[in-house]
Each structure stands twice: as C-alpha cells, then as structure tokens.
N, CA and C of each residue as an Amber inpcrd file, in Angstrom:
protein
   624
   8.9890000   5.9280000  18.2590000   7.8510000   6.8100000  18.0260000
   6.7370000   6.0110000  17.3610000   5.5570000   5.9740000  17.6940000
   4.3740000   5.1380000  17.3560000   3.7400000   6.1100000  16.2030000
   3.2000000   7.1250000  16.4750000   2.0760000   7.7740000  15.4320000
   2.5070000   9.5650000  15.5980000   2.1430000   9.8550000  14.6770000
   1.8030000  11.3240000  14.9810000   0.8430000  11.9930000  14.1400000
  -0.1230000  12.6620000  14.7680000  -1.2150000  13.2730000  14.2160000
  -1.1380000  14.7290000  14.0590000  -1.6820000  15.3490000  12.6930000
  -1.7220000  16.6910000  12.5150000  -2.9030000  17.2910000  12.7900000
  -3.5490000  18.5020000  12.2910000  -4.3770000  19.1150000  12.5080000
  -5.9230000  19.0000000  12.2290000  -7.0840000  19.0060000  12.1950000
  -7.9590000  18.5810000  11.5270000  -8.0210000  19.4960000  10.3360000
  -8.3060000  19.7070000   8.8900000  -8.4030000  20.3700000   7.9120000
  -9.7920000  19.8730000   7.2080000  -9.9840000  21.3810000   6.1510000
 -10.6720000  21.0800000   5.8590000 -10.5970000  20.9720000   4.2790000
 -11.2800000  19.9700000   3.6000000 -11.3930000  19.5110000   2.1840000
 -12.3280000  19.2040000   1.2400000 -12.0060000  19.0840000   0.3120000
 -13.1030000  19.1400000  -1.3200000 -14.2140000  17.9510000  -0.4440000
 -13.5560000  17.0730000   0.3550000 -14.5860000  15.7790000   0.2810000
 -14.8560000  15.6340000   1.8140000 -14.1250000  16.7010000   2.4580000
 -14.9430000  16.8330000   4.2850000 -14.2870000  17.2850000   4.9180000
 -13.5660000  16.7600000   5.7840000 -12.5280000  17.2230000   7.1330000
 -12.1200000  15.9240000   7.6090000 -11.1820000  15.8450000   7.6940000
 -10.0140000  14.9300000   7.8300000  -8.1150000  15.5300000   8.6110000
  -7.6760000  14.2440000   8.9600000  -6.5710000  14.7620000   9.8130000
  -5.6410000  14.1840000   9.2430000  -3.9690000  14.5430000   8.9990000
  -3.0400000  13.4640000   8.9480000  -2.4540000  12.8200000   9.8490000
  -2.1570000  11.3860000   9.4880000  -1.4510000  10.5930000  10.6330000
   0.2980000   9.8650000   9.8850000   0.9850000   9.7930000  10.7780000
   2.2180000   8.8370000  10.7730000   2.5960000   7.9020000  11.5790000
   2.6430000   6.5580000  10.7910000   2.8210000   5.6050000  11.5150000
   4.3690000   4.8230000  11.2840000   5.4770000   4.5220000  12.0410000
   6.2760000   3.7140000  11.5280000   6.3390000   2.6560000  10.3250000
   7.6450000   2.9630000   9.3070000   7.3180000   2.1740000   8.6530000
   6.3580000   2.4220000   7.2990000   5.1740000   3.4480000   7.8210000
   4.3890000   3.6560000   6.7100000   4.0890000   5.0980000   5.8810000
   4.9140000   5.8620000   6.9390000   4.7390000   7.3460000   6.7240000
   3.6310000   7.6180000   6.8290000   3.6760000   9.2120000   6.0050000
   2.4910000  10.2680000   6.4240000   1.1980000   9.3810000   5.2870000
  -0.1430000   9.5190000   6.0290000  -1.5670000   8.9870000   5.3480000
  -2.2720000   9.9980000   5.3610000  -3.1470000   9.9400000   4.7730000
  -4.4510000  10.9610000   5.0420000  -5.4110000   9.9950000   5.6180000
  -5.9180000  10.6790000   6.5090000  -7.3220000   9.9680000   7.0460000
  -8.7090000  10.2480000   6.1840000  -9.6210000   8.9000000   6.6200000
 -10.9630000   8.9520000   6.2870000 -11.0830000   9.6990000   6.5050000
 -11.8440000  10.8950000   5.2000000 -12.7530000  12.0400000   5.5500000
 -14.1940000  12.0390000   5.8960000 -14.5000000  13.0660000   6.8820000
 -15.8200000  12.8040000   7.4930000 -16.6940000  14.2900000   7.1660000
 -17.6830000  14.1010000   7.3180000 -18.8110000  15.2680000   6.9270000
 -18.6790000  16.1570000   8.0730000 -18.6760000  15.5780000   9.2260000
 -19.1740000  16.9030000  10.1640000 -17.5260000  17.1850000  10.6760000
 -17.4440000  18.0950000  10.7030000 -15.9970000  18.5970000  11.5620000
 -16.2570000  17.7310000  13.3140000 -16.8110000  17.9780000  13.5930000
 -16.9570000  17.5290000  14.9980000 -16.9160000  15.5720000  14.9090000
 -16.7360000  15.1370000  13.9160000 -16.9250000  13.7590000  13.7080000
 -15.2540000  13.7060000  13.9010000 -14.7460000  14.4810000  12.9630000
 -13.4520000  14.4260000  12.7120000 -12.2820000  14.4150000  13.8290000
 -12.6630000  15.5770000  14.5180000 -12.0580000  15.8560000  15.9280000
 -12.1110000  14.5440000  16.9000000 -13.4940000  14.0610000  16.4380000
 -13.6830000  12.7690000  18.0330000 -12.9300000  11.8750000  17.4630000
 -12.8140000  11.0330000  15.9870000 -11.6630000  10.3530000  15.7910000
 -10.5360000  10.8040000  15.7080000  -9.8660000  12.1980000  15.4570000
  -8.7690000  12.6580000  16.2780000  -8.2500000  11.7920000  17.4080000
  -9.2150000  12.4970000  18.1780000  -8.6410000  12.2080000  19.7490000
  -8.8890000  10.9160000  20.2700000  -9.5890000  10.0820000  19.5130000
  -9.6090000   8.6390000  19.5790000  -8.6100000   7.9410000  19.1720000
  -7.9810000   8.5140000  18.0950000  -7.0920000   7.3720000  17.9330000
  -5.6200000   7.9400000  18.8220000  -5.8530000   9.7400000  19.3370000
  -4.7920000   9.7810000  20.2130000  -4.3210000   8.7570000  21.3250000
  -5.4530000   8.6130000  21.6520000  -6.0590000   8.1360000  23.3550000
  -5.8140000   6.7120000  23.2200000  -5.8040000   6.2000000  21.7890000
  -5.8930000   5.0020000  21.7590000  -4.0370000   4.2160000  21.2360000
  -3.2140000   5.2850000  20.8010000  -1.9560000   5.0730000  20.6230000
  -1.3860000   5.1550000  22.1050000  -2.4460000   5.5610000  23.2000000
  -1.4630000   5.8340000  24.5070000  -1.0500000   4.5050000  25.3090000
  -1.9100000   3.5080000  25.1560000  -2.4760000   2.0930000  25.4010000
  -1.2110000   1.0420000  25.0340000  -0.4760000   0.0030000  25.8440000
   0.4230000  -1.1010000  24.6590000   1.8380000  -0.4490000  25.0630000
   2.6120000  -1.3860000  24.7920000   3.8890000  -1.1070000  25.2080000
   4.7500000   0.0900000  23.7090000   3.7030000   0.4250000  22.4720000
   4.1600000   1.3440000  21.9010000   4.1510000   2.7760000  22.6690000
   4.8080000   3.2170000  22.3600000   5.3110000   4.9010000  23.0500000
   3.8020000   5.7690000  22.4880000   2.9940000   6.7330000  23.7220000
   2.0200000   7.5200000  23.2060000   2.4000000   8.0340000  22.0430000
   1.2570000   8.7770000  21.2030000   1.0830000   9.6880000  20.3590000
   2.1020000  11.0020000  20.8340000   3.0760000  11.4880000  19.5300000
   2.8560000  12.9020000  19.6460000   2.4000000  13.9330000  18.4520000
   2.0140000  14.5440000  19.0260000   0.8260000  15.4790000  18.3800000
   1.4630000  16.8460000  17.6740000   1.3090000  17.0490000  16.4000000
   1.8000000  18.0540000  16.0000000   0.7030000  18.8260000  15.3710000
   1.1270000  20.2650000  15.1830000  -0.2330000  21.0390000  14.2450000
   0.0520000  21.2640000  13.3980000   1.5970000  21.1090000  12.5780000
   1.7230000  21.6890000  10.7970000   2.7790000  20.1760000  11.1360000
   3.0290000  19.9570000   9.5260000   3.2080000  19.4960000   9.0810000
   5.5810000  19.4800000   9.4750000   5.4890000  20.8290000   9.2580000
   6.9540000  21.4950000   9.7500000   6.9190000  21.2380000  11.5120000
   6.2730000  21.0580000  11.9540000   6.3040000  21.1040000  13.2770000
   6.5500000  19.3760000  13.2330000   6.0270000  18.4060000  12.5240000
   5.9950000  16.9300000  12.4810000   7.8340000  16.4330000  12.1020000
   8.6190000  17.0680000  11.0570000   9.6640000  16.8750000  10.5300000
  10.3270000  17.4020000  11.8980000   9.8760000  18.8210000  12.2440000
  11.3360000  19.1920000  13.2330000  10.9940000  18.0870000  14.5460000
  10.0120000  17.5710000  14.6230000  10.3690000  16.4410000  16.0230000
  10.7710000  15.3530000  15.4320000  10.4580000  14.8260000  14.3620000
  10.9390000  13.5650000  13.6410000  11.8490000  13.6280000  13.2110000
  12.9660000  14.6970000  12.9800000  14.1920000  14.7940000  12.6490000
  15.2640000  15.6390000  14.0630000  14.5360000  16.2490000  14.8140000
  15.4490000  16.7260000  15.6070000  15.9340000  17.9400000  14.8770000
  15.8560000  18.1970000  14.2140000  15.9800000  19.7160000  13.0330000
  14.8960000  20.1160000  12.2180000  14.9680000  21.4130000  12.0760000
  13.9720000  22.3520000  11.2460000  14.3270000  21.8330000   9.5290000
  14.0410000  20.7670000   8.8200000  14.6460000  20.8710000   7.6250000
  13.6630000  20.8500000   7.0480000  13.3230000  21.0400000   5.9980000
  12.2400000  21.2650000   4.9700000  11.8550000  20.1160000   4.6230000
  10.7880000  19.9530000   4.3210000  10.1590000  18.9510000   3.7370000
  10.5030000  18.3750000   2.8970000  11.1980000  18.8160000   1.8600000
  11.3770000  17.8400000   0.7650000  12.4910000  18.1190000   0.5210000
  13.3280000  17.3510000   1.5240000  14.8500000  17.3100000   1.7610000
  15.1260000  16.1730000   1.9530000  15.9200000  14.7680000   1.3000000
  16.1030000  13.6640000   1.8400000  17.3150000  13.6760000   3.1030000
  17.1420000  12.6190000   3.7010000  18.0700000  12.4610000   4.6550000
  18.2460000  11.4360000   5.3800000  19.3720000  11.5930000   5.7670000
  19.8130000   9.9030000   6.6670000  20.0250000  10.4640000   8.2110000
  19.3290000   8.7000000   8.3510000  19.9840000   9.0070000  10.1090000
  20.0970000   7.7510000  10.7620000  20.3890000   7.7730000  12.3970000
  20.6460000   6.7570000  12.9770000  19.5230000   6.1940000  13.0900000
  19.0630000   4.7700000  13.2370000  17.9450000   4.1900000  13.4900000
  17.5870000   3.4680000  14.9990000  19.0730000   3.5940000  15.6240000
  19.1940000   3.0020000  17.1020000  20.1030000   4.0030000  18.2780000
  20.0490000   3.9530000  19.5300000  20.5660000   4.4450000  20.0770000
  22.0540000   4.2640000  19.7890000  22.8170000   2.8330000  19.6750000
  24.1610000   2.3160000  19.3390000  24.5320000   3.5070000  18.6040000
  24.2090000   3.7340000  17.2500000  24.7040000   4.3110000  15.7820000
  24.4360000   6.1050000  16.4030000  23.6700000   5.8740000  17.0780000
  23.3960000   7.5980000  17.5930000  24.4520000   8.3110000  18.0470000
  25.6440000   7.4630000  18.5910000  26.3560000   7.5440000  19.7980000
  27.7520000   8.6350000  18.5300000  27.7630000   7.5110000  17.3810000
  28.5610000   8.8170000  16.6770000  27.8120000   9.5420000  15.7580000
  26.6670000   9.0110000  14.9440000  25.7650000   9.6650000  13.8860000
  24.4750000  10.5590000  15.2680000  25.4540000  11.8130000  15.0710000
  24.3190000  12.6620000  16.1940000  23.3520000  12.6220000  15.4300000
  22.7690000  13.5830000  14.4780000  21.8810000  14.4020000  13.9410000
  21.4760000  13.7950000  12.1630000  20.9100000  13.7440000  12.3750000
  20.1220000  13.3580000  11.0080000  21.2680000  14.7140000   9.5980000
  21.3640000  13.4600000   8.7700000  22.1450000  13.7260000   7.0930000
  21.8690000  14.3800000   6.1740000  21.4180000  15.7800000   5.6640000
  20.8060000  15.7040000   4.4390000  21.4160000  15.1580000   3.1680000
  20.5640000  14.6920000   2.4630000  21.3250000  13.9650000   1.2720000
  20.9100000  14.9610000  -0.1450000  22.1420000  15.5760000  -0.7830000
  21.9350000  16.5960000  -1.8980000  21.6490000  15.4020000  -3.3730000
  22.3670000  16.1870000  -4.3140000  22.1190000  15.5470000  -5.3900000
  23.4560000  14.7580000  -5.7910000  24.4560000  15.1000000  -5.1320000
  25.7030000  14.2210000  -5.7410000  25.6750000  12.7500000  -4.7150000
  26.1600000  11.9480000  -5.2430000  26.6230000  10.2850000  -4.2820000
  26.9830000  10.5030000  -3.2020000  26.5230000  10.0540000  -2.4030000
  26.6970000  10.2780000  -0.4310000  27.0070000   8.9970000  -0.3300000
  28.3030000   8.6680000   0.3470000  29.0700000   7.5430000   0.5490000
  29.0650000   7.2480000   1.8140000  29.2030000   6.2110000   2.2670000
  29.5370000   5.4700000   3.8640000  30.0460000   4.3230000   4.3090000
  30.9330000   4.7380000   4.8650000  32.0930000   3.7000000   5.0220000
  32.6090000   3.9310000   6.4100000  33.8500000   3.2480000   6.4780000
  34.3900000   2.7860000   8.2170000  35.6540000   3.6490000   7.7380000
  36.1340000   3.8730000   9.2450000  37.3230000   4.7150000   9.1100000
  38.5960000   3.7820000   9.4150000  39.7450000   3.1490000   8.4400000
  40.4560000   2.9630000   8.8140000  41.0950000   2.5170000   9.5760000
  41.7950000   1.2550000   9.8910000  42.4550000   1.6280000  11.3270000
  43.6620000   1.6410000  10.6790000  44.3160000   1.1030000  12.0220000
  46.5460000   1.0420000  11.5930000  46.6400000  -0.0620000  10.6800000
  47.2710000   0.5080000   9.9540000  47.9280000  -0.5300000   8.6190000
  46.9790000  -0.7110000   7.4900000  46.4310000  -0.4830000   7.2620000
  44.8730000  -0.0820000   6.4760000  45.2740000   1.2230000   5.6770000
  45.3330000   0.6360000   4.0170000  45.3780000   1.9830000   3.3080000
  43.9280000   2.8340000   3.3150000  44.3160000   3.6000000   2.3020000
  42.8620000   4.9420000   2.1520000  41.6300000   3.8210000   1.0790000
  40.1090000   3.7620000   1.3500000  39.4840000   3.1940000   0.6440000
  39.5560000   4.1900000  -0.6990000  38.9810000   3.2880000  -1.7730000
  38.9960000   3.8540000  -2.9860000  38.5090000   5.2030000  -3.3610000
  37.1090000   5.6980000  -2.7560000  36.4900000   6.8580000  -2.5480000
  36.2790000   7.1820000  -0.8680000  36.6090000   8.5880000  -1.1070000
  36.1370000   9.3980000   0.3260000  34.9970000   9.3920000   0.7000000
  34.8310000   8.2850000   1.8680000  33.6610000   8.4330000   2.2850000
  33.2710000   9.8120000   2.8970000  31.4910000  10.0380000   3.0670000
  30.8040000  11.6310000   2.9440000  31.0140000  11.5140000   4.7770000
  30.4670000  10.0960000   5.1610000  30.5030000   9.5680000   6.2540000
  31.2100000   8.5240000   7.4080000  31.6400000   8.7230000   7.4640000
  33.0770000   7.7860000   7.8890000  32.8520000   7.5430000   9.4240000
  32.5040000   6.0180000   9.4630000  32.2130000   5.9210000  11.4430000
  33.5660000   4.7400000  11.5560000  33.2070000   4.5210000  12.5190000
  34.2060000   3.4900000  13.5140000  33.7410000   2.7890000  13.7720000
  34.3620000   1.1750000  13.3080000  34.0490000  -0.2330000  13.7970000
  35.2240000  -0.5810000  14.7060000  34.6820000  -2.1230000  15.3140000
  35.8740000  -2.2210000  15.6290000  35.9050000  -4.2500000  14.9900000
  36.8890000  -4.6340000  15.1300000  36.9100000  -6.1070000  14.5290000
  35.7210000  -6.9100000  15.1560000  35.5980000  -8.3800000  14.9940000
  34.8950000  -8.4390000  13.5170000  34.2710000  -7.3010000  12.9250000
  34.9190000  -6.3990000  11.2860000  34.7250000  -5.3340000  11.0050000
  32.4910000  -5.7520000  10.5480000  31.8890000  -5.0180000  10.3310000
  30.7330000  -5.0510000   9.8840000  30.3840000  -4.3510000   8.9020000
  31.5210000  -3.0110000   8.9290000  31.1770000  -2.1030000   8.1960000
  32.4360000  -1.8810000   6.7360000  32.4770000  -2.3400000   5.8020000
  33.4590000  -1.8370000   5.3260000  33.6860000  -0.2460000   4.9870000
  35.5060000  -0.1840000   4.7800000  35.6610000   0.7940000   4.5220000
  34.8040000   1.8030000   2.9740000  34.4320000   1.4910000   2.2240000
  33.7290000   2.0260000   1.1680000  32.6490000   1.2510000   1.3630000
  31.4060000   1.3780000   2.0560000  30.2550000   0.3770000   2.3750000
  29.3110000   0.3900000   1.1440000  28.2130000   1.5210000   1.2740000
  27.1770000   1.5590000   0.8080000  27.3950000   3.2040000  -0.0950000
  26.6640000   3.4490000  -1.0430000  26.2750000   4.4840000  -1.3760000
  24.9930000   5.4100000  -1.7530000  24.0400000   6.1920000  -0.9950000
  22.8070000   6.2240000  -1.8180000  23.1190000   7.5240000  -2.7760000
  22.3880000   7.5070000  -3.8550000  22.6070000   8.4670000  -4.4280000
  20.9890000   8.8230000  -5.3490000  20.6560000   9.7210000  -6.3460000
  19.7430000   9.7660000  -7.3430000  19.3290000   9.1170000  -8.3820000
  18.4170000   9.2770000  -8.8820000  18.3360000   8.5790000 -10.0590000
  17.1410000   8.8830000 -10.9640000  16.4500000   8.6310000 -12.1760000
  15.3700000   8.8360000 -12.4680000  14.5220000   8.2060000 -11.9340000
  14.6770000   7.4830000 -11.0660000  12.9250000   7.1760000 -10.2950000
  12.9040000   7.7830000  -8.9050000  13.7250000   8.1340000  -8.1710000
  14.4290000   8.6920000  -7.3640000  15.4100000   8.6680000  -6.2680000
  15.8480000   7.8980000  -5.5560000  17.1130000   7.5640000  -4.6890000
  17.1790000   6.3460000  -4.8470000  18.4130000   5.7450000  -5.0370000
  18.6260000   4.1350000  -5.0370000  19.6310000   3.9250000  -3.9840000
  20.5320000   2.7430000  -3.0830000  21.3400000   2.5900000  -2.5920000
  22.1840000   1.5250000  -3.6630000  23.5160000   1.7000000  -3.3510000
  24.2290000   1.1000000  -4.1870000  25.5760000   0.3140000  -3.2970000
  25.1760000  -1.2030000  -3.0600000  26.6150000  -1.4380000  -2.2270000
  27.6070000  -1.5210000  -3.2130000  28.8240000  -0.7980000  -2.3310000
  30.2660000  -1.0560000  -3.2590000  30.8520000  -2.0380000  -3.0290000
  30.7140000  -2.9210000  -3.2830000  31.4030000  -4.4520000  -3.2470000
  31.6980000  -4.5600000  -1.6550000  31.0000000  -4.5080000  -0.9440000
  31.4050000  -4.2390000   0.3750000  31.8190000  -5.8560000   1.1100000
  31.9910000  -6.0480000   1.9320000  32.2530000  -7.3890000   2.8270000
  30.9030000  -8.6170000   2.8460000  30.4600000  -7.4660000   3.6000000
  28.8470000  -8.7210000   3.9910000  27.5440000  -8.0370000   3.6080000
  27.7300000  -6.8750000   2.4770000  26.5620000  -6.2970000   1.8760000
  25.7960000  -5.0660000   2.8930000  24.7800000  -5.2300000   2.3060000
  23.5970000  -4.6090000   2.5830000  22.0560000  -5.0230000   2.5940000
  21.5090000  -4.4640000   3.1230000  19.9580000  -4.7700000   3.4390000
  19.2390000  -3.6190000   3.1890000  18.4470000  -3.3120000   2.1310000
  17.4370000  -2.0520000   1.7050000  15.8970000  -2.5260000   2.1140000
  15.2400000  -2.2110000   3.5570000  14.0170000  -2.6880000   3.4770000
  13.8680000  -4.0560000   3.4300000  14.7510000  -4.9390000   4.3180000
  14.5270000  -6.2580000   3.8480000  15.1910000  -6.7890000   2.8220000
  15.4670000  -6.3700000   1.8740000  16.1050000  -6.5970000   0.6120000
  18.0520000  -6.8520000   0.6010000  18.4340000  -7.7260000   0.3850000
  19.7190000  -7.8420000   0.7190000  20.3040000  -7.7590000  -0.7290000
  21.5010000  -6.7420000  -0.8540000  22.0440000  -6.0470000  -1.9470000
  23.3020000  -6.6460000  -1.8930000  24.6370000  -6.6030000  -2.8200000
  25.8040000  -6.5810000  -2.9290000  26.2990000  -7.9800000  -2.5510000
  28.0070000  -7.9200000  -2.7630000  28.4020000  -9.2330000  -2.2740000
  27.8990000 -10.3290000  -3.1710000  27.4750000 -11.7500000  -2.4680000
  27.1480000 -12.6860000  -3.4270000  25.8200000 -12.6850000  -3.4350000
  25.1540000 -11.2450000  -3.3060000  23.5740000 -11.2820000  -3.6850000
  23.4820000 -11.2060000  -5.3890000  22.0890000 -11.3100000  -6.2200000
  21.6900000 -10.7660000  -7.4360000  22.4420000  -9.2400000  -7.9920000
  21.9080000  -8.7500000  -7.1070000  22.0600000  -7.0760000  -7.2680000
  22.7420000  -6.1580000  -6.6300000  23.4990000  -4.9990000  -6.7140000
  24.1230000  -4.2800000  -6.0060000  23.3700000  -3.0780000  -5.5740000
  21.6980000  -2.8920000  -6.7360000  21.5800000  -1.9940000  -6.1870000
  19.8670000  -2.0550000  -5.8370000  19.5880000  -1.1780000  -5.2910000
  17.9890000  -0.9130000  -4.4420000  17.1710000   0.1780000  -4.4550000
  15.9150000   0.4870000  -4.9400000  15.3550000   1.9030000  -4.9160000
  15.0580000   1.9970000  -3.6310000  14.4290000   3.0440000  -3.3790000
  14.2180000   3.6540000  -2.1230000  12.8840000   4.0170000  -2.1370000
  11.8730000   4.1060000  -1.6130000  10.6000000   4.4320000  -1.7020000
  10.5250000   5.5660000  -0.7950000   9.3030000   6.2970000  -0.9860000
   8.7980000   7.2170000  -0.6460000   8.7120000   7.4000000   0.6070000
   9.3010000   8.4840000   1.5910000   8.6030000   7.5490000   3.1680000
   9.8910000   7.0990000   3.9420000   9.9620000   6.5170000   5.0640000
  11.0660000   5.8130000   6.0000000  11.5080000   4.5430000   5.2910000
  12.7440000   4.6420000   4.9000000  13.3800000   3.0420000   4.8150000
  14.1310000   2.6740000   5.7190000  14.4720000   1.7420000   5.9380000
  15.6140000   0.9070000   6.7330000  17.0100000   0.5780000   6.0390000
  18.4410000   1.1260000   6.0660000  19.1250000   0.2830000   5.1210000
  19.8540000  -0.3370000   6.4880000  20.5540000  -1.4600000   6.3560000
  21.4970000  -2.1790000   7.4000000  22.5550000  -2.4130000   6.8540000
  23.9730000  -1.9250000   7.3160000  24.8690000  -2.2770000   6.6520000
  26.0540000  -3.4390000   7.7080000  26.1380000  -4.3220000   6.5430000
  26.6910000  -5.5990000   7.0430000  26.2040000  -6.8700000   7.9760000
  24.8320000  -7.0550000   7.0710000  24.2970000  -8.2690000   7.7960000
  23.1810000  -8.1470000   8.2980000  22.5210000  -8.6170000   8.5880000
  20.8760000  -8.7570000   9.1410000  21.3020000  -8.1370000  10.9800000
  22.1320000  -8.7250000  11.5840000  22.4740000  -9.0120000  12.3270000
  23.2250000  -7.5720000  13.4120000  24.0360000  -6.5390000  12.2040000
  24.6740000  -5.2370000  12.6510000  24.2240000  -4.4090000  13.0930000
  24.7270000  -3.6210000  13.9540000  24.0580000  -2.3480000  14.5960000
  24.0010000  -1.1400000  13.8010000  24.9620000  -1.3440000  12.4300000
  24.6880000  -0.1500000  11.8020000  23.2170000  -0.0450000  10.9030000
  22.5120000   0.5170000  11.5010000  21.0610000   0.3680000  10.9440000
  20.5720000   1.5160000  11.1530000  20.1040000   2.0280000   9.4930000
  20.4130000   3.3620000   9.2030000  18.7600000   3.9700000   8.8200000
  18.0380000   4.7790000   8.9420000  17.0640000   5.2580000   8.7440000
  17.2250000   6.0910000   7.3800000  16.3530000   5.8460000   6.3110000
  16.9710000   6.9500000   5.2440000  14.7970000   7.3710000   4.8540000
  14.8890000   9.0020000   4.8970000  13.4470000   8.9580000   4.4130000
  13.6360000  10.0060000   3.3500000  12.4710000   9.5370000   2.5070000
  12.5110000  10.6520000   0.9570000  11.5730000  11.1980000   0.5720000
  11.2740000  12.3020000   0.5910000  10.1430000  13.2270000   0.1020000
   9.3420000  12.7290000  -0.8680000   8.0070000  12.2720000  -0.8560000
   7.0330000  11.9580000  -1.8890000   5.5750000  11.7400000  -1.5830000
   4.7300000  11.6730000  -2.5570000   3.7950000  11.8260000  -2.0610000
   2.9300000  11.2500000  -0.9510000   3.8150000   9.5320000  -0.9720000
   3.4820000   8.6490000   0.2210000   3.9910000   8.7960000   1.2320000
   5.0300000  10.0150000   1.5220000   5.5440000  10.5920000   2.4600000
   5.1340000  11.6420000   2.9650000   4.9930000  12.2720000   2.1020000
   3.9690000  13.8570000   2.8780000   3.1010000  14.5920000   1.7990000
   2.0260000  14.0950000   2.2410000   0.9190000  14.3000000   1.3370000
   0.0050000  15.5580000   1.9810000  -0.3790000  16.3620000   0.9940000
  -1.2390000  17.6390000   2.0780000  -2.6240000  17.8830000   1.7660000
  -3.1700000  18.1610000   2.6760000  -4.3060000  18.2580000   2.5580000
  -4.9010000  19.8230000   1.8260000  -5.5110000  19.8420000   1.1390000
  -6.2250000  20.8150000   0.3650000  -7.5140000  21.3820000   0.7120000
C-alpha cells in the first residue's frame, strides 16, 4: 500500500487533507486558504501516487474507514496491534492482533522431542529447521513511554525498526514509536516480519 488520503477538512489555519505513507504514518497536510486549492492538491497527489511501480492511492473519507482497510478489521483507533508484514507470515497470521495491556508473547510451536517453552506463548506459529523462530521469541508489552519489545533470550534475536535486540546484542529491549514499526524475528534475513502499529499522535492525528 503506497498512500492513503482522507477527506478535505476544515481548520483554525485553512483546509487541509490527511495523508499515509508507509513507514511514516498518518501527516497532516499543508494547509491552504481556499478550499478549492485544497481539493486540486488532493487529487494531485492522488493522480500522482498512481504513476511508478508503487501500488495507486486508496482513498478513504474518515479516518475509521482508513484503519478498517489498513487492518482488514473495524478496530478502533487507538487499539495497538500486530500483524503479518508479508504474504509468507499471512499464510498462518490471518488477521491482524490486538495487543491489550498484559505481555503478548511469540514464539514457535514445538516440535517432537521438544519440551514446553518457559512461558505460553499468546502466539505460537510454525517453523521448520533451520529454526528462525524460537520457541519463547519476542515479547511486546507496555510501559511508561508506551510499548517496548523485549527479546527473551531468543536464538538469533530480533530487529525493532532496524534496531537489532537480544542475544549477543547491547540490549534486549526496544521502544516502539508511534505509527507502523517493523519487528523481524530471527535475523535480518527471516520471513517472520511482523508489522506492529501504535496509536499516537504521529499516528493519527485529527484535524480540528
């Protein structure tokens, strides 16, 4: 998905539209004086996301209408949640995660001869050897600044945004910013590559 544009509105300082771009979440656009200014860069920058081997614009009019195509579900706005980031991981992670307030765990399921990992994972997929995923992988959970990921001593770590966590990295753990992150679990290299986005203001900001 390349962009998606909301409605034109109107505000303290003109009329302006929101946009989403991968990667950067929801923006507010330059506000303009005349409504009719507003509309033509609207549809300019529609016309102009259609162009390039990125996928056209799709176009939403509320804000709830933007989440239920970007999530594939009606969930509220300021609901965190995980999901698949590739077709591969889609194949068992159907539908996008909500993530509450207690530790949401993810890990591999077991095979033969393989005891139970230490904690029940929330999420439990299937590798197959060379494993990628360990059985107790990653965990995101809350915090006072607001979601962090936390690898559990896992095999070959994690990746938060670029950021490589656990194992024989510095750190085990990673905040989460506002907006779409990327986490990857087990290597730069794995297919488990996980989409996690979190309600804030650099995420969905509204117009007044």
């Amino acid at each position: 998905m390349n962009v998606v544009f909301g409605p034109v509105l109107s505000g303290a300082d003109g009329y302006a539209f929101d946009m989403w771009t991968a990667g950067k979440g929801l923006t507010r656009s330059y506000p303009y004086h005349r409504v009719e200014h507003a509309y033509y860069a609207r549809n300019a920058e529609i016309k102009a996301s259609g162009k390039g081997p990125a996928p056209a614009a799709i176009v939403c009019q509320t804000l709830d209408d933007f989440i239920v195509k970007l999530t594939g579900d009606g969930y509220p706005i300021d609901n965190a949640y995980l999901a698949a980031s590739n077709l591969w991981l889609q194949r068992q992670l159907h539908n996008p995660v909500r993530l509450g307030n207690r530790p949401f765990v993810v890990g591999r399921r077991p095979v033969a001869g393989e005891g139970l990992p230490p904690r029940q994972p929330d999420l439990m997929l299937d590798d197959t050897g060379p494993f990628r995923l360990s059985r107790n992988h990653f965990m995101i959970e809350q915090c006072q600044e607001g979601y962090l990921v936390r690898d559990l001593r896992s095999t070959l770590g994690t990746m938060v945004n670029g950021q490589p966590i656990g194992g024989k990295f510095c750190t085990d753990d990673a905040l989460l910013r506002a907006g779409e992150n990327e986490v990857i679990a087990g290597g730069a290299e794995s297919p488990f590559v996980f989409s996690v986005c979190i309600p804030g203001p650099l995420a969905l900001p509204r117009l007044s």
